[in-house]
C-alpha positions in Angstrom: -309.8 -56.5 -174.1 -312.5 -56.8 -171.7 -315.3 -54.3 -170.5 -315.5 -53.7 -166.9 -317.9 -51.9 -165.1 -316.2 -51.5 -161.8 -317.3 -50.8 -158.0 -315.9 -48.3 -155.6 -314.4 -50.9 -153.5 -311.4 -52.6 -155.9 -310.3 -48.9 -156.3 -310.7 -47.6 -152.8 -308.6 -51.1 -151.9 -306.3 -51.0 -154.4 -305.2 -47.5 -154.1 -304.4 -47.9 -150.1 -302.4 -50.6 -151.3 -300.5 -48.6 -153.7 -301.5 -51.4 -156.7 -304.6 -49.2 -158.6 -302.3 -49.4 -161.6 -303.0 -53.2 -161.3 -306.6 -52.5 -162.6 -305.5 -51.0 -165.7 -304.3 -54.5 -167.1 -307.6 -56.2 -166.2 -309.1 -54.4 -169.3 -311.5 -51.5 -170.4 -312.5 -50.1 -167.2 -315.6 -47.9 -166.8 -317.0 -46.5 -163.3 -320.7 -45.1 -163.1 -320.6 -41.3 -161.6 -322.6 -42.1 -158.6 -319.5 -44.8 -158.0 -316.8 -42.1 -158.9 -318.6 -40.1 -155.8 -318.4 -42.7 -153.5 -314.8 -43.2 -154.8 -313.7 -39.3 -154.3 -315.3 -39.3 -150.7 -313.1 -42.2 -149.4 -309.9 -41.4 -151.3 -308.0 -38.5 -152.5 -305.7 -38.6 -155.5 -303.1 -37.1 -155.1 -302.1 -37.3 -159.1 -304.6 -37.1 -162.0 -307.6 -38.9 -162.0 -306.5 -42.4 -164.4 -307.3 -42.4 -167.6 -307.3 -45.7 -168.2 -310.4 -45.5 -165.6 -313.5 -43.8 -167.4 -316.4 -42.3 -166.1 -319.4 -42.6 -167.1 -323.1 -41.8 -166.6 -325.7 -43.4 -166.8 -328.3 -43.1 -169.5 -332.1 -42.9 -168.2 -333.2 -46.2 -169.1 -329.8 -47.5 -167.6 -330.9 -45.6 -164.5 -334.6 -47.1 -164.8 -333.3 -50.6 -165.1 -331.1 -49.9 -161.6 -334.1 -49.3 -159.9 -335.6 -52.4 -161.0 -332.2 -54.1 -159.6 -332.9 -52.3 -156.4 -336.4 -52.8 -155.9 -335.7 -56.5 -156.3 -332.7 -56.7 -153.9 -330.2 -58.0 -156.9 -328.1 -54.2 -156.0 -327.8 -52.5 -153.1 -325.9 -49.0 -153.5 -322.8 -48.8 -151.3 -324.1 -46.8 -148.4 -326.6 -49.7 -147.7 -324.0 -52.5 -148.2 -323.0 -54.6 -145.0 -320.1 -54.7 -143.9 -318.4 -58.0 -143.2 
């Protein structure tokens, strides 16, 4: 199966749909904390948090290497996102 590292806003979307299940077939998911926040601030499970959906932190040189991603405008955490 495939590793995915998933954003807040497939899960937020799904789950008002009533279709997260639908992201458990997509493969090996893995959500960083910071995104499992944004994730629990917009939506509130009602069941269990899914398995199948792991959280994970990230390491400090992980967290190092998002800063460079930041500083050079290739991620942009969700608060600062646009909205279209």
């Amino acid at each position: 199966m495939r590793v995915i590292v998933c954003d807040a806003g497939p899960i937020i979307h799904l789950y008002e749909a009533h279709c997260l299940p639908l992201l458990s077939r997509t493969g090996n998911l893995f959500l960083p904390h910071r995104v499992h926040l944004e994730v629990q601030a917009s939506i509130h499970l009602r069941k269990q948090w899914p398995g199948w959906l792991q959280v994970i932190k990230l390491a400090g040189n992980e967290q190092s290497q998002e800063a460079v991603w930041q500083a050079a405008g290739g991620f942009m955490p969700a608060k600062q996102r646009p909205l279209y």
